[in-house]
C-alpha positions in Angstrom: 65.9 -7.6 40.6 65.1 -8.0 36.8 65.1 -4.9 34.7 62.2 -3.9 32.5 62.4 -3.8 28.7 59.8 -0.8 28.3 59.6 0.8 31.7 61.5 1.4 35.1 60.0 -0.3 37.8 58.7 1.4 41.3 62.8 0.9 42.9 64.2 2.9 40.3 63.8 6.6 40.1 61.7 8.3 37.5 63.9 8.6 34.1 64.7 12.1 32.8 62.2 14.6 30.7 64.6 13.8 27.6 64.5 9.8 27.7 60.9 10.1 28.7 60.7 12.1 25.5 62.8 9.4 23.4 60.1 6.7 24.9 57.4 8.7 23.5 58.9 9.1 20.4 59.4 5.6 20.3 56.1 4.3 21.0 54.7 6.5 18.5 56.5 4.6 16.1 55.1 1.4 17.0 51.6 3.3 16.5 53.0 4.6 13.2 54.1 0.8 12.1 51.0 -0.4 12.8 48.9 1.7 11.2 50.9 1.7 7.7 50.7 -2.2 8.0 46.7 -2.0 8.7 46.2 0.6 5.8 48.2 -1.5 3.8 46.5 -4.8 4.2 42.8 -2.9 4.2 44.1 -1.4 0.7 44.9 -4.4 -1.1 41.8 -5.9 0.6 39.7 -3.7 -0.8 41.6 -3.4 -4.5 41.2 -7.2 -4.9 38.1 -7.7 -3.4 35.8 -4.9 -4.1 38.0 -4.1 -7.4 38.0 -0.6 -6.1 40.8 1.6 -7.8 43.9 1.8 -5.8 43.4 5.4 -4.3 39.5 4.5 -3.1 41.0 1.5 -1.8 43.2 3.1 0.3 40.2 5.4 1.3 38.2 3.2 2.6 41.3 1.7 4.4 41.6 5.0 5.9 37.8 5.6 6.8 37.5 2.5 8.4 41.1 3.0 10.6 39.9 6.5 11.4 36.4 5.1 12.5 34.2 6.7 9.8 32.9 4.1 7.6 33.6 2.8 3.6 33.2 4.7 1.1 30.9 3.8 -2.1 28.9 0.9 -2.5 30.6 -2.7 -2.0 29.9 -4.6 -5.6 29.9 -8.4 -3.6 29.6 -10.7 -0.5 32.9 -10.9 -0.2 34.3 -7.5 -0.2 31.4 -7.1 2.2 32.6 -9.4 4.5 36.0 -8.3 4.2 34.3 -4.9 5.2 32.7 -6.1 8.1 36.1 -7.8 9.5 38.2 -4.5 8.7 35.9 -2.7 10.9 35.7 -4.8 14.0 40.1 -5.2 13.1 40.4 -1.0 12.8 38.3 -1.2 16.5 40.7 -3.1 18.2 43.7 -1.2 16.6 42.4 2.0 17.5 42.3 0.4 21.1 45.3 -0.8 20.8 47.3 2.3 19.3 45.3 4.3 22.3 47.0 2.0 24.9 50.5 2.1 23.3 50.5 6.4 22.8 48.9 6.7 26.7 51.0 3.9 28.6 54.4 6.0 29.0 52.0 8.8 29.9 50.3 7.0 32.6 53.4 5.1 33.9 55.1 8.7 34.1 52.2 10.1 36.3 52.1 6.7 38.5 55.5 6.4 38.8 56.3 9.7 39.9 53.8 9.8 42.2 54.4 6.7 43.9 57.9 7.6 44.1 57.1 10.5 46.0 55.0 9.2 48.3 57.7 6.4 49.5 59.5 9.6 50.0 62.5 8.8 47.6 63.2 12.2 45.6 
């Protein structure tokens, strides 16, 4: 039997409310760490190719994460492009940090119920 990095598999029993807790907590810093890392590359991004100051940069950074949109007008094709890639980038991390915040959720609920219904308590 090999034992799971991330989660308990269906012949173990469901861990306790606390490390279930800890896991939360921990995949909400993997959420956290990828977020800083995206608003961090869309800043500089946007400082060196729109030449947007360093606070709008990080704006529109943030916009675009958060699924609004930029902010101001883009002076040139290429922070436009760089726009247009952020955007379909901040989709899939939105996605992605979704999936990573909901998975020890879901597992929990699955889990336990499937643990039940083998009728190991």
């Amino acid at each position: 039997m090999t034992k799971s990095i991330f989660f308990e598999n269906i012949s173990q029993p469901p861990i306790s409310i606390g490390a279930f807790y800890v896991r939360l907590l921990r995949h909400g810093g993997y959420v956290t760490g990828l977020i800083a890392i995206s608003a961090f590359v869309g800043t500089v991004g946007y400082h060196e190719l729109a030449h947007f100051s360093w606070i709008d940069s990080f704006l529109n950074a943030c916009m675009l994460l958060g699924g609004m949109g930029p902010v101001g007008e883009l002076p040139n094709k290429a922070s436009k492009l760089f726009a247009a890639f952020f955007a379909l980038y901040s989709g899939l991390v939105f996605l992605v940090a979704a999936g990573l915040l909901l998975a020890p959720v879901f597992h929990r609920v699955l889990h336990r119920f499937h643990w039940e219904v083998e009728g190991r308590r």
